[in-house]
N, C-alpha and C positions, 0 to 999 in steps of 0.2 A: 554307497554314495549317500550325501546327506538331499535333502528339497535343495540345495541349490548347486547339486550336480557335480561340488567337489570331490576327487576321490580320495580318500582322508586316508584310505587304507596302501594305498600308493604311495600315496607322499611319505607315509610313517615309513616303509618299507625303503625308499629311497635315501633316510638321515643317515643309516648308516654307513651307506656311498658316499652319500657327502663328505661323514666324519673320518672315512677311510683315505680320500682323497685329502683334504686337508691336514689329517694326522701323517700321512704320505712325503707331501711338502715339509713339513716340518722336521722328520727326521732325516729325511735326505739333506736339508739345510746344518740339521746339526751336524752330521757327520762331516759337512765341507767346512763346519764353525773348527770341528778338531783336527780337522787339514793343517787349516789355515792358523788356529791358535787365537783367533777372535769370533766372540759372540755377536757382533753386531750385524754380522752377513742375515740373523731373525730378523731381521727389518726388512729385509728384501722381501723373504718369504712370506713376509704378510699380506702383499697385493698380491703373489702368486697362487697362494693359497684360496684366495677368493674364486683367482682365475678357475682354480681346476676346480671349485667345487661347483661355481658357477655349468663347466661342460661337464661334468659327471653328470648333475641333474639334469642338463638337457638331455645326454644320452640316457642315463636309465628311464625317463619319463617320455620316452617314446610311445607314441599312441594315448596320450594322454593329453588334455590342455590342450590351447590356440595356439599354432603354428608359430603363426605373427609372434604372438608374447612370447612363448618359448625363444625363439629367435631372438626378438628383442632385448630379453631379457640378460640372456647370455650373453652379446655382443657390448651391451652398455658394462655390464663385471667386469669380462677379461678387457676391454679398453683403459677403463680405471686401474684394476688391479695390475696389469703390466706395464703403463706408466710411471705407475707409482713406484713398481719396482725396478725399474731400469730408473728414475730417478733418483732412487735412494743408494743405486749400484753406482752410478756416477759418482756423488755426493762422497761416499766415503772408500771410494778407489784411491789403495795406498795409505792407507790411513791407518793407525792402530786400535785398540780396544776403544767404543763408546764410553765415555766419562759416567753415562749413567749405570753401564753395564759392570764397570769397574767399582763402583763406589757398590753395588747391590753383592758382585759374589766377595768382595771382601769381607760382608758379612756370613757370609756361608758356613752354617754348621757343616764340616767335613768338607768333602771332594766339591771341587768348584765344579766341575763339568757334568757331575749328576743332579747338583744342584740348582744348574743352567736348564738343562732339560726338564726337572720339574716345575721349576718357575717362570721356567719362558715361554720354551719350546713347547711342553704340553698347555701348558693356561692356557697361550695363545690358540692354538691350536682346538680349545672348546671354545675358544670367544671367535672363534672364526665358521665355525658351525653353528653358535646360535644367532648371530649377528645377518648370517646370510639367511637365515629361515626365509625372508621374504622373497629372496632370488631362486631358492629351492621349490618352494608356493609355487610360484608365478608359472614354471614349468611344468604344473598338474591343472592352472586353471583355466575351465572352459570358458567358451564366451567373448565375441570379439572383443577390440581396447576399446574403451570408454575414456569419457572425456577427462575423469583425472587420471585416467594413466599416461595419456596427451599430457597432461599437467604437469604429473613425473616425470617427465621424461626433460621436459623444460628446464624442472628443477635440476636436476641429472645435471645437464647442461652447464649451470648457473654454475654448479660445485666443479665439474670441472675444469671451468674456465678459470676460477677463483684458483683452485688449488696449482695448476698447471702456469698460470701467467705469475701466482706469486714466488714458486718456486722459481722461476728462471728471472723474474726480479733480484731475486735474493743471493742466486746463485751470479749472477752479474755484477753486483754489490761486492760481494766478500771478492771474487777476480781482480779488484783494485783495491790494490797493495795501499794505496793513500785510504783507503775506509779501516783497516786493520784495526778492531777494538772498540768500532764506531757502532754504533747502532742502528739497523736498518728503518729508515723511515720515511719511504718514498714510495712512487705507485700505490699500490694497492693496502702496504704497508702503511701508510697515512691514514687510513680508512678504519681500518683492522688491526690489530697486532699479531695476528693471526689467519692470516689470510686460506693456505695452507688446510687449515684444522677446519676453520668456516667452508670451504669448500669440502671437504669429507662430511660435514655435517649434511650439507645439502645434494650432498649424491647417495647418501643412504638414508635421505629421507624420501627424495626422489622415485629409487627402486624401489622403499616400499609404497609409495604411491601408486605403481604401477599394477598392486595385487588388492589397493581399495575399492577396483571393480566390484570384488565380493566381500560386502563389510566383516559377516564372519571369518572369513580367512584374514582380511585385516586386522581383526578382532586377535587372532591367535599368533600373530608376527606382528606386531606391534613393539612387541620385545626389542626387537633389534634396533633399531633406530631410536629406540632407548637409550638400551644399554650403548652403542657408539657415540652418544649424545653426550652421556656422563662422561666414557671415557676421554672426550676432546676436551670437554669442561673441566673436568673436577679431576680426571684420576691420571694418566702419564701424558695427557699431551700440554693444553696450557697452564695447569697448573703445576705441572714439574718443570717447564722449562721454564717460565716463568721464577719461578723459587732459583731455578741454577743463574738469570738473568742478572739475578735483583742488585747485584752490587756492580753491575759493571755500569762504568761511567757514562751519563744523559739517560739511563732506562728510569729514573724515576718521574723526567723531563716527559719522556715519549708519553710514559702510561697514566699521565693527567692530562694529554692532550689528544689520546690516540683510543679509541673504543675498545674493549680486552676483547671481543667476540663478533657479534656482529658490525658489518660495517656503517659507519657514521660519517658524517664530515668532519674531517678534524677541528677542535675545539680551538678557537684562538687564545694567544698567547698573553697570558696576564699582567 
């Protein structure tokens, strides 16, 4: 252990539980994607993924870390993470290949499905292991909560509300057949263009709030709520949909009057 009581040699010993579990999800996900003959069921497996690596760490880090946090910690992942995926299991029930899935293995040097599992299935799969660092942390460290893991935990909150109330905006919007083509710009949608993404951004910065009890350990999963940051920003979430948006009718209207990220009051109309 180091002066502030972390067991560094634990937690190292636990990643590969974790990466076992999340590498676990993933393949079992791909084999139901060559069931079924679509790639897009990796979407699901992404919050589930969390989930299990989330309980793998609570269980191997038995006798280890604050109860409470341990507890916590776990309970706040698998609620996210199985929301998310039972969300996204609704969302494209019945549906065929994702448009972005489709446009990606058409590039595929050779076999589409091996090239799905390298590019997807495994990425995802290491981004789901370093991105939870701080949920994996949290289950080695000592020391009751402190007041910004109270804080995170708020934040937590904040991102789930965001992400949970926009999805079912949005999902209520497309159900009317008179919006068909239209542009969602209502509730929380007015705010944000992204409601959705902004709430993922604030529950994985949240959970790792949770582990700034100890700023060294903060220090060493900091990463994560990095790298998820970029990813919502700049790399497949608003900026790819965004780019697939750009030509449909009123989305140039929206995004001069509507905040790309976080939320704002909508801008009045000139």
């Amino acid at each position: 252990m180091t002066a502030n009581g972390f067991p560094w040699a634990a937690f190292g010993q636990g990643i590969p539980a974790a990466a076992a579990a999340a590498l676990g999800v993933m393949l079992v996900t791909f084999a139901v994607a060559l069931v079924k003959g679509v790639h897009r069921v990796v979407d699901i497996a992404w919050g589930l993924a969390f989930a299990a690596v989330a309980v793998v760490s609570y269980a191997v880090s038995a006798g280890h870390g604050d109860d409470t946090r341990r507890l916590l910690i776990t309970v706040l992942t698998v609620v996210w993470g199985v929301r998310l995926a039972g969300h996204i299991a609704l969302r494209g029930w019945g549906h065929g290949e994702d448009a972005r899935y489709e446009a990606m293995l058409a590039r595929a040097p050779g076999d589409r499905n091996l090239y799905a599992l390298r590019m997807v299935y495994l990425l995802q799969g290491v981004l789901v292991v370093v991105i939870s660092l701080p949920v994996q942390a949290a289950s080695y460290l000592p020391g009751p909560l402190g007041p910004v893991a109270y804080a995170g935990c708020a934040v937590w909150l904040v991102g789930l509300v965001f992400e949970a109330v926009g999805d079912f905006q949005l999902a209520r919007f497309r159900a009317d057949p008179a919006h068909r083509g239209r542009v969602m710009d209502r509730g929380l949608w007015s705010w944000t263009r992204h409601p959705n993404y902004f709430g993922d951004f604030c529950v994985w910065w949240g959970l790792f709030l949770i582990v700034c009890d100890a700023p060294v350990v903060a220090a060493a999963t900091v990463v994560s709520p990095l790298v998820m940051s970029l990813l919502l920003i700049f790399g497949s979430g608003k900026r790819l949909l965004e780019r697939h948006m750009a030509d449909r009718p009123g989305f140039a209207e929206y995004t001069a009057r509507t905040s790309g990220f976080f939320p704002l009051p909508p801008k009045k109309a000139t």
